[in-house]
N, C-alpha and C positions, 0 to 999 in steps of 0.2 A: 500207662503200664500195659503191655502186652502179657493176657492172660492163656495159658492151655488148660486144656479139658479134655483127657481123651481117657475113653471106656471100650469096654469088649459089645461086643457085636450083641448082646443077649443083654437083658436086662438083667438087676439087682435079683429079682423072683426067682428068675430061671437058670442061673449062673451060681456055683458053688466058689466061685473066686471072681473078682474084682478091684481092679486097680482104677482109680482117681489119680488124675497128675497133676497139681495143678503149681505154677513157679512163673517165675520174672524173668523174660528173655531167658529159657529152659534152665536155668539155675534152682535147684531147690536147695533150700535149707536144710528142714527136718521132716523124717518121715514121723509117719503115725499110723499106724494097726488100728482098725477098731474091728472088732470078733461082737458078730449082733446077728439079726435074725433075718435078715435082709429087705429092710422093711427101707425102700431104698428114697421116699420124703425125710425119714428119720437121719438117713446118712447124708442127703444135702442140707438138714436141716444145722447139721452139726458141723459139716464145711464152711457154711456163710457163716460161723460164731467166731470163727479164729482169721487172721491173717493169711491173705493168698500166698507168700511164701512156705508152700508146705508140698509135702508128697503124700498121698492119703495111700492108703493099704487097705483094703478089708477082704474079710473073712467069713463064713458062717458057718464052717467045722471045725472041726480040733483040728485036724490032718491037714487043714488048708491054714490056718492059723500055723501052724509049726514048719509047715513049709514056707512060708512067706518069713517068717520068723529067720529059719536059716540059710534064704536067697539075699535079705537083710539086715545083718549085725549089726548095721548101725541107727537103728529105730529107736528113735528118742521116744516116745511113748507109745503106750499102748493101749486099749480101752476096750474094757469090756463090760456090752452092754449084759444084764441080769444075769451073773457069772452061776450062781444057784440054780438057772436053767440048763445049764451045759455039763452033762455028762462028763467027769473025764477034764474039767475046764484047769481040774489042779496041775496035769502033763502040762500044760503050756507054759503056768505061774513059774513049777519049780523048773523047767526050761531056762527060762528067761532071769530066774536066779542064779543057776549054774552058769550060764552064758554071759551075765556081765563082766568087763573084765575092765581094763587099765583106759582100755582108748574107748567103749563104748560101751555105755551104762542106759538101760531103758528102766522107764519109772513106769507102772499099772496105774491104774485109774478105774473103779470100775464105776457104774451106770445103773442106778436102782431104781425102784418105784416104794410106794407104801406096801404093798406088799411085800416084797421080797428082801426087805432094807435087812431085816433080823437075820435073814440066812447069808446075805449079800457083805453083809459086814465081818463074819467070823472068818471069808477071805486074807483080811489085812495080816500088811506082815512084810516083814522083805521088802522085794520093790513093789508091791501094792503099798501105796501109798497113803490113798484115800477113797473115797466113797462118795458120789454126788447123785444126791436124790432130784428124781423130774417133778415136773415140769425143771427145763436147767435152763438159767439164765445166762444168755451171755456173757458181759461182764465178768459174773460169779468164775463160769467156766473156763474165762480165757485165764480165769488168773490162777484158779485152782490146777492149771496144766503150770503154767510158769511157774508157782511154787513146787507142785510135783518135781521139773524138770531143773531147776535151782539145788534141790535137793537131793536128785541122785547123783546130782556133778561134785555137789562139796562131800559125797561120801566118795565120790571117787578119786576127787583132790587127793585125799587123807591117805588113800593106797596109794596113789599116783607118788606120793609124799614119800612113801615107804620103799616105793621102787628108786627115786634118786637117790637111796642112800647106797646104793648100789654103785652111783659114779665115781670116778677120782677126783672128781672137780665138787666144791659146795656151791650150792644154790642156795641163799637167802634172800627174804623179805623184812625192811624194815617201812615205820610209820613216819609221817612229818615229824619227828622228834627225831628218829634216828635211831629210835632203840626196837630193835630185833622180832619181828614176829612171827618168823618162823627159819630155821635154818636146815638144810638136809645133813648137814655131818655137824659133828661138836670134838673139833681139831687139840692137838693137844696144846695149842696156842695159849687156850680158854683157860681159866681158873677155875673149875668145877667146883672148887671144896670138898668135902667130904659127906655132903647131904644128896641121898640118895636120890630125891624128888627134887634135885637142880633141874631149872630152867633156863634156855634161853631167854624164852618169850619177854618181853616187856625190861629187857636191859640197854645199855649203850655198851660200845666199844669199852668205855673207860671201867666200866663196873664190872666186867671180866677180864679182860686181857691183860693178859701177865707182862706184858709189854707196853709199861702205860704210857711210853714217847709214841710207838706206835698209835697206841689208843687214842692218841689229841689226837694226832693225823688224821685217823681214819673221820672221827667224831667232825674236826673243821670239815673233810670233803664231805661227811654226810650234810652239814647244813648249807655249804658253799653250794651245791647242786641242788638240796629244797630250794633255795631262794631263787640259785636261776634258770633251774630246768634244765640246765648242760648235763648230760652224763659225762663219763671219766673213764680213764680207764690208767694206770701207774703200778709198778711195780713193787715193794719193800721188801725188807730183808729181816727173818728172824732167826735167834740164834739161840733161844731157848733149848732148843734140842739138837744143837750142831746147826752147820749154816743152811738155810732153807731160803730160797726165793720166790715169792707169794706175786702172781700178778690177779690187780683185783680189780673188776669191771661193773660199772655202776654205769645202769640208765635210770632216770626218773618214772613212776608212774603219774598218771593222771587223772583229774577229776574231769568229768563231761565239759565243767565251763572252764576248762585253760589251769585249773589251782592244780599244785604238785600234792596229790595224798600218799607219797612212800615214793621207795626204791627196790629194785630189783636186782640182783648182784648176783656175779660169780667169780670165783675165787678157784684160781688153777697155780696147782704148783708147779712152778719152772725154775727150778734149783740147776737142772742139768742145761735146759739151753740158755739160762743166764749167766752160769758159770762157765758156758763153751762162748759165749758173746762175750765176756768178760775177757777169757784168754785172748781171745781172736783183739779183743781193741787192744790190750797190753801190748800184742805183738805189733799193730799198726803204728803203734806208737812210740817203740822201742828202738832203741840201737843197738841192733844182735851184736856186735863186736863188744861194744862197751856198758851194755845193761842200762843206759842211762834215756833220758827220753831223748827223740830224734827229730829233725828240723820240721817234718811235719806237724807232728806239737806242739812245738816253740809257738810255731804260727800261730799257730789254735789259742795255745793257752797267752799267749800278747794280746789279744783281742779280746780276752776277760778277765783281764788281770783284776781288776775290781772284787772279783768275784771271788780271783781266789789267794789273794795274796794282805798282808797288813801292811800299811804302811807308816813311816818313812822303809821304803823298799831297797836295796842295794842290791847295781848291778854290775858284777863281774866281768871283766872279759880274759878271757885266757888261751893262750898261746902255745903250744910245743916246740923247745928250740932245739935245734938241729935235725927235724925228724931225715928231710932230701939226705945229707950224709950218712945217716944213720941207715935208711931203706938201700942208698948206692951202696955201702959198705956192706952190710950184713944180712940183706934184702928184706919184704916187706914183710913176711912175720917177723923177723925180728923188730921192727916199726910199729908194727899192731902192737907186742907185747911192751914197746917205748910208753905209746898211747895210752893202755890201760896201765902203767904204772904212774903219768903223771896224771890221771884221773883218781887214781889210790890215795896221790898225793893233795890232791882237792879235796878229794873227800873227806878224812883225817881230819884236816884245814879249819873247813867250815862248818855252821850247826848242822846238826841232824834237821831240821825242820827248810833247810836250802832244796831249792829245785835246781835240778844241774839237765844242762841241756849240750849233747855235740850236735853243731849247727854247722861242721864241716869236717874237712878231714882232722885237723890238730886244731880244732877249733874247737872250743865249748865257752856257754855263759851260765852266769848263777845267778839265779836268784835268791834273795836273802830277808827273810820278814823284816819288819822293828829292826834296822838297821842304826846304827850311827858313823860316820865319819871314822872316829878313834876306833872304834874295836873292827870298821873293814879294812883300816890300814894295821892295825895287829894283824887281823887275819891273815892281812896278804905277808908281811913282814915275817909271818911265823910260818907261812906256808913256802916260802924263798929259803929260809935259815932250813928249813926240814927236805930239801928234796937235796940237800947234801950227802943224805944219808942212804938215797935210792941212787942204785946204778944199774944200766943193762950193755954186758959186754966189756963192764969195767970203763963204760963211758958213766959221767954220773949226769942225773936227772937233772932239767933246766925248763921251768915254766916261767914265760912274760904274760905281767898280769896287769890289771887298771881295774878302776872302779868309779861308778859315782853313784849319786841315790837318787832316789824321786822323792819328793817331799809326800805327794798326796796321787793320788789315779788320774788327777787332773792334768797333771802332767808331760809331755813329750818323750813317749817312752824313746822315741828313735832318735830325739835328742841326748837323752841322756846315754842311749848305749853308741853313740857317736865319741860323744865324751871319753867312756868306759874306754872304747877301743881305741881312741887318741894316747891316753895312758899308755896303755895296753903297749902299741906300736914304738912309744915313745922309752919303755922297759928294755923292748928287745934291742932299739940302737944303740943305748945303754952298753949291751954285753957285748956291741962290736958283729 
């Protein structure tokens, strides 16, 4: 390790200000003030007690103390030696009380002897912390600065704590169990009760949230990520208060040897660019003419069918007859408005729970859950007797139709819509 050292031209005695540098490859860590009497064995004496990651400061007036003070905001401690000897030593204390703030918190320390311990002590308070009587042992002292400096960080957590409630977004902390130890906002998701002194602290998802399908959710990912250290990050949807879109992002924290001790989380609502990503896929997905899904879906959704459909499955093929006459005679919107009538005529037809797909110009396929044989040849049978009753132009409606089923996913779906469309073809030579 590459160590620096560098001081002013005049010694500790003859100099009212003094700066020590001392850091790893010019990186320091934290500074440190010490305000003494410039007794300058005393001040390396106190250097070699701590880690060479440091920036040492020192002082032997008030005036030079408060200017070092705010050349430096971010002095993690401070130290002062026989604070009862220094006139005036209270300007710097309530200084440096007024001046902690959100992002840098300095902790006091002061530096006593047997004499002067009685007057040295009525100091404390604030960020005076503590009081260490000489002879000082190292050990003692390294550790009495790292509890000082532990100490002014988690008071300033606690404000730090106060200032995210200010975000739109929550920031929570939970434990390897998953239940909650701190959270910046308490959304109206929560089930508060009516007890004034509710807490989050020491809950799970499931033991507040009003939304207990949510709440398993949440509770599996909290444990699925203890176990393997994966953060997450997914979307849900609550409806509690109208529709709301919560995206919720979990990384793991960690213990020194590799073990997960908690989770770190944030929670942003994206209701508005979830519901504009929502419209945006509808439309990707859609066939502006006929509302119905379009052959880019098809695709999509053939390839998971498992996923999203029961089976014994039935599949449709259907046909528009006469559209070419119909577009040469009366031109093509009156065609379009052919199309979306024997689509009407499908629709009517078949369950509500069918996927209906146009996979071409007069071309659409349906899918049909829990199918049988008998009731898709009703269907088709009662969707032929019904399109009697639609006409455009005083021509009347005429759809060729087929079907067959898949028994199971295992199945040949391009088989079976092979089938479907044989029908299908086999309908319309039928009508001549």
């Amino acid at each position: 390790m590459r160590r620096y050292l560098k001081k002013s031209a005049q010694t500790c005695h003859s100099a009212p200000l003094v700066v020590y540098l001392a850091g790893n490859g010019g990186i320091f860590v934290k500074k440190i003030l010490l305000i003494y009497k410039g007794q300058e064995a005393f001040c390396e004496e106190l250097k070699t007690m701590l880690e060479p990651n440091r920036m040492w400061l020192t002082a032997t007036t008030i005036e030079d103390s408060l200017e070092i003070i705010k050349a430096h905001p971010d002095i993690a401690t401070v130290l002062i030696d026989t604070p009862s000897e220094y006139p005036g030593i209270r300007r710097v204390i309530d200084h440096i009380n007024v001046g902690n703030n959100y992002v840098y918190s300095a902790s006091i320390l002061l530096l006593t002897d047997t004499n002067h311990v009685e007057q040295d002590i009525s100091f404390l308070g604030g960020a005076v912390l503590d009081c260490i009587q000489k002879p000082i042992w190292p050990a003692i002292f390294r550790s009495r600065i790292d509890n000082a400096e532990k100490c002014i960080s988690s008071v300033s957590f606690s404000e730090f704590a106060e200032m995210l409630k200010a975000l739109p977004a929550n920031i929570y902390l939970k434990d390897s169990f998953g239940r909650y130890v701190f959270s910046s906002q308490t959304w109206h998701h929560l089930d508060t009760g009516e007890n004034p002194d509710w807490t989050i602290r020491g809950k799970t998802d499931l033991d507040i949230r009003k939304d207990k399908e949510n709440a398993k959710l949440a509770l599996a990912s909290d444990l699925e990520l203890i176990r393997t250290g994966k953060g997450t990050s997914y979307v849900i949807e609550e409806t509690d208060a109208g529709q709301e879109f919560l995206q919720i992002i979990k990384e793991p924290l960690f213990y020194e040897d590799g073990r997960v001790r908690g989770i770190i989380a944030l929670i942003n609502n994206v209701t508005e660019q979830e519901q504009l990503r929502r419209k945006l896929r509808e439309q990707s997905i859609t066939d502006q003419m006929t509302g119905v899904y379009n052959r880019t879906y098809y695709a999509e959704f053939v390839q998971q069918l498992s996923e999203h459909m029961s089976f014994p499955m039935g599949i449709i093929s259907a046909d528009c007859d006469n559209l070419k006459k119909i577009n040469d005679t009366y031109g093509h919107m009156v065609g379009d408005e052919y199309i979306r009538m024997c689509l009407m005529l499908l629709r009517v037809g078949l369950p509500e729970n069918s996927i209906l797909f146009r996979i071409g110009g007069d071309e659409f396929v349906a899918l049909v859950p829990e199918a049988t044989e008998p009731t898709l040849q009703k269907m088709l049978d009662d969707i032929r007797e019904n399109a009697a009753t639609y006409q455009v132009k005083g021509r009347q409606l005429s759809v060729s139709l087929g079907f067959s089923i898949m028994r199971s996913a295992a199945d040949d779906f391009a088989e079976h819509l092979k089938l479907s469309d044989t029908q299908m073809y086999e309908d319309k030579r039928r009508k001549g």
